[in-house]
VOKOLMI-491995 format. One record per residue (C-alpha): residue in one letter; x, y, z. Coordinates in Angstrom, 2 decimals, always signed. Example, Ala and Ser with C-alpha at 12.3 -4.5 7.8 and 13.67 -1.06 7.14 Angstrom:
<atoms>
  code        u        v        w
     A   +12.30    -4.50    +7.80
     S   +13.67    -1.06    +7.14
</atoms>
This chain:
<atoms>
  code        u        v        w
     X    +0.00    +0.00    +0.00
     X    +1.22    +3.37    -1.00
     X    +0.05    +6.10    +1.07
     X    -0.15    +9.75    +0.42
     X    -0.97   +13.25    +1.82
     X    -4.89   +13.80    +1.13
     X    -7.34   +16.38    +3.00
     X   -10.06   +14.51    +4.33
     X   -10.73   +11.46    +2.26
     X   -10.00    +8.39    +0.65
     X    -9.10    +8.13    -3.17
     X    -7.01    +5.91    -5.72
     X    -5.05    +7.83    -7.67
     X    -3.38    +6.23   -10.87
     X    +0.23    +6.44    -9.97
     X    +0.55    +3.16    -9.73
     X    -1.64    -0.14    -9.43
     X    -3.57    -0.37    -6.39
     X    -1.72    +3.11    -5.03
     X    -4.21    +3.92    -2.25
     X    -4.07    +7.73    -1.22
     X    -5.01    +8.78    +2.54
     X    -5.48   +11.88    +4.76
     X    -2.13   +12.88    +6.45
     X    -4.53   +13.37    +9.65
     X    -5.34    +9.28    +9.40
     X    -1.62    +8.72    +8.53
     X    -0.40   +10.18   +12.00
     X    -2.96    +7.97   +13.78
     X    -1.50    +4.40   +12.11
     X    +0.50    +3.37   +14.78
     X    +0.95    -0.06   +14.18
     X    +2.90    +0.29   +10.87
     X    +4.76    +3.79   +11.90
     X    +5.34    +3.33   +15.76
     X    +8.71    +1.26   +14.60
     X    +9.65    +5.21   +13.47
     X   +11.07    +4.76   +10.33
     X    +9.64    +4.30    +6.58
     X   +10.44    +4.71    +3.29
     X    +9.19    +7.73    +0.78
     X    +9.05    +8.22    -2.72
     X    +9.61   +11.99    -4.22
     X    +8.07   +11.92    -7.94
     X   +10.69   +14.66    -9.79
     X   +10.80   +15.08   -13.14
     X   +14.20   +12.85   -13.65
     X   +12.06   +10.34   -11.71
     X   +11.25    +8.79    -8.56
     X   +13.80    +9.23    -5.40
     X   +12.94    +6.80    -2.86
     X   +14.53    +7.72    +0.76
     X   +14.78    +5.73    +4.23
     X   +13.45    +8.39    +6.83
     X   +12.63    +8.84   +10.09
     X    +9.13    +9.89   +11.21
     X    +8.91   +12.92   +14.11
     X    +5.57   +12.48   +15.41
     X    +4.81   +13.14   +18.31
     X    +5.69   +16.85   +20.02
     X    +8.82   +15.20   +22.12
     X   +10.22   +14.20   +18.50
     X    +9.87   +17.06   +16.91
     X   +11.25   +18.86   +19.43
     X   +14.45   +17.18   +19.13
     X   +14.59   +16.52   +15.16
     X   +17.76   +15.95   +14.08
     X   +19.86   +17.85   +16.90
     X   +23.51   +17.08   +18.26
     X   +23.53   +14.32   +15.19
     X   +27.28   +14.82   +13.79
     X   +26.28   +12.62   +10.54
     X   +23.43   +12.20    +7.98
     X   +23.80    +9.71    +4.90
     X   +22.46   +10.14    +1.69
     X   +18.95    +9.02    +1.00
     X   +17.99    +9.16    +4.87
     X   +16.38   +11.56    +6.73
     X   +13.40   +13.11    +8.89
     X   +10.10   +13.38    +7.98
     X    +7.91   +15.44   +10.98
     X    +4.38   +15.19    +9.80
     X    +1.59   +17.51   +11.61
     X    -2.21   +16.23   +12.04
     X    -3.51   +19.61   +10.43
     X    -2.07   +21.40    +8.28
     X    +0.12   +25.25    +9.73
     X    +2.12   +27.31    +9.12
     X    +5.55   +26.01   +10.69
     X    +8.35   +27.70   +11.88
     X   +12.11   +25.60   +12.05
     X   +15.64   +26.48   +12.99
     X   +18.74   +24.99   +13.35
     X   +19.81   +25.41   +16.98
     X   +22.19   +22.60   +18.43
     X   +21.71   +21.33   +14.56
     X   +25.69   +20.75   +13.75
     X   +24.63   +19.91    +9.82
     X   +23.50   +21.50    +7.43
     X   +19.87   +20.50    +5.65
     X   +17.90   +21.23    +2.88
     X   +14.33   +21.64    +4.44
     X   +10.76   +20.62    +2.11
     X    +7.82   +21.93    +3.10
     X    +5.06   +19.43    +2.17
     X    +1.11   +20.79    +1.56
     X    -1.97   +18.79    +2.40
     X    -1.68   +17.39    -0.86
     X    +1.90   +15.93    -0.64
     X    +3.52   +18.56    -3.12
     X    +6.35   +20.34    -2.15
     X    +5.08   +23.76    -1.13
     X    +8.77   +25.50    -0.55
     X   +12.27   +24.42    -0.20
     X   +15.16   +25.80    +2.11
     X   +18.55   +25.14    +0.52
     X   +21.54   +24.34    +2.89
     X   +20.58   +25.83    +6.19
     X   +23.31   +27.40    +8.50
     X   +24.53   +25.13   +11.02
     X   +23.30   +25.73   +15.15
     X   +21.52   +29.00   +13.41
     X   +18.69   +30.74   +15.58
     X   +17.33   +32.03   +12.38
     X   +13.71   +31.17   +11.94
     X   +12.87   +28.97    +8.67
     X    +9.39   +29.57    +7.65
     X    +7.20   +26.95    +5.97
     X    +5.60   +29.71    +3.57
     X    +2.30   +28.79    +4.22
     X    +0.00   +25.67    +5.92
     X    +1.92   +22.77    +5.41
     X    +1.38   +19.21    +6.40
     X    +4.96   +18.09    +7.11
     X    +8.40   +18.61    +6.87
     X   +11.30   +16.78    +5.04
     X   +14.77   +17.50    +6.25
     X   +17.87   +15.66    +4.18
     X   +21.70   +16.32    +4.05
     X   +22.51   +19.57    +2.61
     X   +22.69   +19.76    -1.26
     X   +19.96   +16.80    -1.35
     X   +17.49   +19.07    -3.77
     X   +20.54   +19.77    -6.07
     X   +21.59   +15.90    -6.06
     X   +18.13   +14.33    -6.50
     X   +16.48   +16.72    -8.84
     X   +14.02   +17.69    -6.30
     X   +11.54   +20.53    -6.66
     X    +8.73   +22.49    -5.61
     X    +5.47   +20.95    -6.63
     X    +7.42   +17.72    -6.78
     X    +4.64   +14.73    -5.07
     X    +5.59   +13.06    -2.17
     X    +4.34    +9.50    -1.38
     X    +4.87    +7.37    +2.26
     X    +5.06    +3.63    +1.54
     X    +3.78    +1.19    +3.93
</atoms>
């Protein structure tokens, strides 16, 4: 089962056979298949699909501490924090010793905004740009390597 970012409902959408497509709001509530934390996602870009191993930030206590004090990220791996409603969100980078391109994900699972290479144990606020339903963080220079953009789709596999 593929899951995606929705608003309130359930629909198949013909990405690929079978891909079932779910509310982010029901997604956060599936604890059986994401209390184990991690996942894999897909980014759709328009060299093709990027699939990445990432951790989820869930709950208030994980999203609090992200990716802080964490000397190392590889490739393809990183930290998804999804919200049950979509907000406006507001990031920074304190006690953060890498640096990370940040995607802002909409209700929808398209990339709303991107921040490139973010400054290292910065203070600096990093706004979402708008209501968004989560937040992808990957090693710096990940956009630029993968081909990812804004409006890109972003799908959670089960």
């Amino acid at each position: 089962m593929t899951i995606g970012f929705g608003e309130h409902s359930l629909f198949i959408k013909p990405l690929s056979r079978y891909v079932l497509i779910i509310s982010i709001c029901s997604f956060a509530m599936m604890s059986n298949a994401y209390s184990a934390g991690k996942g894999y996602i897909t980014i759709i870009t328009k060299d093709g699909p990027v699939k990445l191993l990432v951790e989820y930030a869930i709950t208030p206590a994980e999203k609090a501490k992200g990716l802080m004090h964490r000397k190392s990220l590889p490739k393809k791996q990183g930290m998804l924090f999804i919200y049950q409603k979509p907000r406006a969100i507001t990031m920074w980078m304190k006690n953060t010793p890498l640096s990370l391109d940040m995607f802002f994900i909409n209700h929808k699972g398209r990339i709303r905004r991107i921040e490139e290479k973010t400054e290292p144990n910065s203070t600096r606020q990093i706004h979402s740009g708008g209501r968004v339903s989560a937040v992808l963080e990957l090693a710096a220079g990940s956009a630029e390597d993968f081909g990812i953009s804004v409006g890109d789709q972003v799908i959670l596999q089960n």
